[in-house]
C-alpha positions in Angstrom: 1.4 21.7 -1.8 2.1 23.0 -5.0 -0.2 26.0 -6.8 -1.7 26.2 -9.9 0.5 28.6 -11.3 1.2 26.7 -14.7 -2.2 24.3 -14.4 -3.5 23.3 -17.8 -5.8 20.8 -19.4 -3.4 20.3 -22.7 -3.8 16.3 -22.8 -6.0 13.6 -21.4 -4.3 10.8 -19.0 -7.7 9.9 -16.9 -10.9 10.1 -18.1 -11.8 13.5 -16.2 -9.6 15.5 -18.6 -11.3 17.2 -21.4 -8.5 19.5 -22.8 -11.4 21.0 -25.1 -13.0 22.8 -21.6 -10.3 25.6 -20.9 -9.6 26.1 -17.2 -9.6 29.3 -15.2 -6.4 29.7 -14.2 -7.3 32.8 -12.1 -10.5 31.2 -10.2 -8.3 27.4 -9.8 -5.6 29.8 -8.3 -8.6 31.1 -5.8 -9.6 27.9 -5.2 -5.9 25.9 -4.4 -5.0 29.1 -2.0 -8.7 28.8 -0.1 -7.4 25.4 0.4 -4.4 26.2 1.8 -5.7 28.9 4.0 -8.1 26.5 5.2 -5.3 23.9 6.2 -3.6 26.9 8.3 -6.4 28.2 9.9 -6.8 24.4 11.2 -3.5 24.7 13.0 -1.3 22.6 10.1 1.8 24.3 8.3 1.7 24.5 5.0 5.5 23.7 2.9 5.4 24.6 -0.9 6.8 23.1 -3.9 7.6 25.7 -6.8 5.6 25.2 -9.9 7.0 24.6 -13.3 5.6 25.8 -15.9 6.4 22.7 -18.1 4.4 20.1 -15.3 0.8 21.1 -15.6 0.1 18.6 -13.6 2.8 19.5 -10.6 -0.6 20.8 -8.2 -1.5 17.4 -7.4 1.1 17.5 -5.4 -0.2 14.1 -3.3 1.4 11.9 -6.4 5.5 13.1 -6.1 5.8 10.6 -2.8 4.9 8.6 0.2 6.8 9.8 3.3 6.0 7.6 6.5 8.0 8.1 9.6 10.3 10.7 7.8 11.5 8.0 5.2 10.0 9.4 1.5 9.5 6.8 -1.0 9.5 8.7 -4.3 7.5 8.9 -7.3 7.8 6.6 -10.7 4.9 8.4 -13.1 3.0 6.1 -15.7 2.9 9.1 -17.9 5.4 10.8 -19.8 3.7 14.3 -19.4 4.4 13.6 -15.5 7.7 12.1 -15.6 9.8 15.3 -14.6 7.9 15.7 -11.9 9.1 13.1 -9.1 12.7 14.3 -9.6 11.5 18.0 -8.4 10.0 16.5 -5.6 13.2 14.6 -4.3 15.0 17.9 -4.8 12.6 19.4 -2.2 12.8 16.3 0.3 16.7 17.0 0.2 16.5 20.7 0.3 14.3 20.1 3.5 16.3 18.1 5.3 15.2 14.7 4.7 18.1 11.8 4.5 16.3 8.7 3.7 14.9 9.1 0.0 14.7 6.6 -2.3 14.0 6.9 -5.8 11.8 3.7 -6.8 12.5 0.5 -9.3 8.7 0.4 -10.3 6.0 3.0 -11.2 4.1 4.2 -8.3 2.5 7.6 -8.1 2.8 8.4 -4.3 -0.5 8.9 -2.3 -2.4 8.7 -5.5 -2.4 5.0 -5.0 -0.6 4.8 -1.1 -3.1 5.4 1.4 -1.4 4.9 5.2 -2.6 3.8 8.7 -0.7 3.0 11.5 -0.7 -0.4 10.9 -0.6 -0.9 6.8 -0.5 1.0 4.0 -3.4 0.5 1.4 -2.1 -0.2 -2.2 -3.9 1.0 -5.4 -3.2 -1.1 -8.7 -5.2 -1.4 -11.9 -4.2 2.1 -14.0 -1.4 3.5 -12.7 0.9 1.8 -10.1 2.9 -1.4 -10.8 1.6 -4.5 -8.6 5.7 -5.1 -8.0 5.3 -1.3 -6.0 3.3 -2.8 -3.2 6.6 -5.2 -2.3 9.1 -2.2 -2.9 7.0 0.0 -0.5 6.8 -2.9 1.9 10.5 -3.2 2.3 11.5 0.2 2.5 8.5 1.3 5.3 8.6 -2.4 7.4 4.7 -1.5 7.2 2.3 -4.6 5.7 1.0 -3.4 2.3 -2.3 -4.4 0.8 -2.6 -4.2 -2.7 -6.8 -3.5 -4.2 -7.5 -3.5 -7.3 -9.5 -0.5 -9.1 -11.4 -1.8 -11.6 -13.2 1.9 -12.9 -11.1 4.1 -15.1 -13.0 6.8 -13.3 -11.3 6.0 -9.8 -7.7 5.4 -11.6 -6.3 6.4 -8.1 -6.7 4.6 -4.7 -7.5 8.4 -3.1 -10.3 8.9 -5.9 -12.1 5.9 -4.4 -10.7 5.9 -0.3 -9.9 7.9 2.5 -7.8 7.3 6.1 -10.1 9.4 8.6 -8.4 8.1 11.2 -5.1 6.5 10.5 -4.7 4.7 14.5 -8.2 4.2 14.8 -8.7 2.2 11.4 -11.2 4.0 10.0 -11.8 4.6 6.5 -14.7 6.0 3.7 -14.9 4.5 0.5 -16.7 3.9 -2.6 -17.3 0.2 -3.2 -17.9 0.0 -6.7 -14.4 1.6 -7.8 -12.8 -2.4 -6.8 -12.6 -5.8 -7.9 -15.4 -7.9 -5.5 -12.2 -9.6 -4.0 -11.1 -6.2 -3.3 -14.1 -5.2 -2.1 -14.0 -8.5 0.5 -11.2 -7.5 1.5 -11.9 -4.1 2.4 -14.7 -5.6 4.5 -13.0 -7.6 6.7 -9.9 -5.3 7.1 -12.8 -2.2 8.1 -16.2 -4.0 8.9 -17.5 -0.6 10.3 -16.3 1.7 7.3 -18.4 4.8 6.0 -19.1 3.4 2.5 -20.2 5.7 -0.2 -22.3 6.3 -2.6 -22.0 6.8 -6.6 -23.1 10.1 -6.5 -20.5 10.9 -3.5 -17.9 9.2 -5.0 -18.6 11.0 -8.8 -18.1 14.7 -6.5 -15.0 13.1 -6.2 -16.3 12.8 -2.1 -13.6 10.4 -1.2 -10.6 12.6 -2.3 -10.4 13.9 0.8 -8.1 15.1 3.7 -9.1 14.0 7.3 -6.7 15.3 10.6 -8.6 12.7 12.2 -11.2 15.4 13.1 -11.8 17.5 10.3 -12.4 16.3 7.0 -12.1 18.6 4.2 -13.6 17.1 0.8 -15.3 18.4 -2.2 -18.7 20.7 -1.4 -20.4 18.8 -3.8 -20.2 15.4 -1.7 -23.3 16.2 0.3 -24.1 12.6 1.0 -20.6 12.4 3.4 -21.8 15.3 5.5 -24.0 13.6 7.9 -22.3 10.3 8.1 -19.3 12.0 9.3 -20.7 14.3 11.6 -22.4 11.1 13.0 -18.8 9.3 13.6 -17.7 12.5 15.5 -16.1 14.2 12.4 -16.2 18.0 11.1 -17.1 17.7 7.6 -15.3 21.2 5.8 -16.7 21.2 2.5 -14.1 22.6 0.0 -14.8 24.0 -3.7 -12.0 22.8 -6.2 -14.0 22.5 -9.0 -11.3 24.2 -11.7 -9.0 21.3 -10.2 -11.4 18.5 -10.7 -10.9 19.3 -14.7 -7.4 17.7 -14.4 -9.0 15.1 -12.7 -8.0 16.3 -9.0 -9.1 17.3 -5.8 -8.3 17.9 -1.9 -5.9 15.3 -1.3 -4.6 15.0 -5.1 -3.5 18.9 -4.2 -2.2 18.0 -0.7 0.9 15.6 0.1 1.4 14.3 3.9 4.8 14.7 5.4 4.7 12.2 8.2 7.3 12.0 10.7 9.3 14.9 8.9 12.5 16.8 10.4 12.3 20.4 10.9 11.5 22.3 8.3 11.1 26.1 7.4 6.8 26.7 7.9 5.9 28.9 4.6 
């Protein structure tokens, strides 16, 4: 994770950023460090990224990389405003220990558009990723990868629009209208029992989540997702990140997975 420290609303790269509404530095500080507590108090450590104050957008921390079995595929930004920041995050990956980095040939933006499970890795293209990612990411992890297509500028990410709740089991929440209907097929017969959500679930930004494969933390405003999960044996732990969501962001855009990673210092 990375916090707020420098988090503006100065441009507009996804249609959730108005830099006309200011932001609250002091209340999305709150809000990023309630997350982070929460993530402790469940038993997970927490490693930290220094913020720059040039990278507004360094707190979405999920798009720097894609680490699977301790090998970290880095970041390629779309963006200008965000190039800077994948090299900061292969300077922590080395700093902590990790060997087998590799700094990519085509735009990806980590698990913005990478979601894993133990047998594949999801692929997001559409508004930010390159298609020729998807082949780069398959070679490097030896994991099948899946490309879907977004099709609304709203869910310009794959983790605005789908969640892993259980990366062995298979099973995944998402929203159906964010794909292409091939997509969408797809996405049925890969997960025939998915949670699918609704619009209004999806527009609280409900599928930008975090599961541990019991607890789910996801926006508070995704009230729709609470039931279902608690009906699939999950612990719904509603989170407010609403200062974040003007940079259009939430729980897992603020929260990077290390899988697999070597011994590092807990912070």
């Amino acid at each position: 994770m990375c916090a707020p420290a420098h988090f503006q609303v100065t441009y507009s790269i996804n249609p959730w950023m108005d830099p006309s509404k200011p932001v609250d530095l002091a209340l999305a500080a709150t809000q990023w460090e309630d997350l982070r507590d929460r993530y402790r108090s469940l038993g997970h450590t927490v490693e930290l990224l220094t913020p720059r104050p040039d990278l507004p957008d360094m707190v979405f921390a999920a798009n720097g990389a894609t680490v699977v079995d301790g090998r970290v595929l880095g970041a390629r930004f779309a963006y200008p405003q965000r190039y800077a920041e994948a090299g900061a995050h292969r300077e922590w990956f080395r700093a902590a220990g990790f060997t087998e980095i590799r700094e990519p040939d085509h735009v990806n933006e980590g698990e913005g558009d990478f979601a894993v499970t133990d047998s594949c890795l999801l692929a997001g293209r559409g508004f930010r990723s390159s298609p020729l990612s998807h082949a780069e990411a398959q070679e490097f992890f030896g994991r099948p990868v899946i490309g879907l297509d977004l099709v609304d500028p709203r869910y310009y990410h794959l983790d605005t629009a789908l969640c892993v709740l259980d990366g062995a089991a298979g099973e995944v929440m998402y929203y159906p209208g964010a794909f292409s209907p091939g997509s969408r097929s797809v996405l049925a017969r890969l997960f025939p029992d998915a949670l699918i959500a609704g619009e209004r679930d999806a527009a609280a930004f409900g599928l930008n989540a975090v599961s541990d494969g019991r607890h789910v933390l996801l926006p508070q405003a995704a009230t729709g997702l609470f039931g279902p999960l608690r009906d699939r044996g999950f612990e719904p732990v509603p989170m407010d990140l609403g200062e974040l969501l003007k940079g259009g962001g939430s729980v897992k855009c603020c929260t990077q997975e290390l899988r697999g990673a070597p011994p590092v210092r807990g912070s």
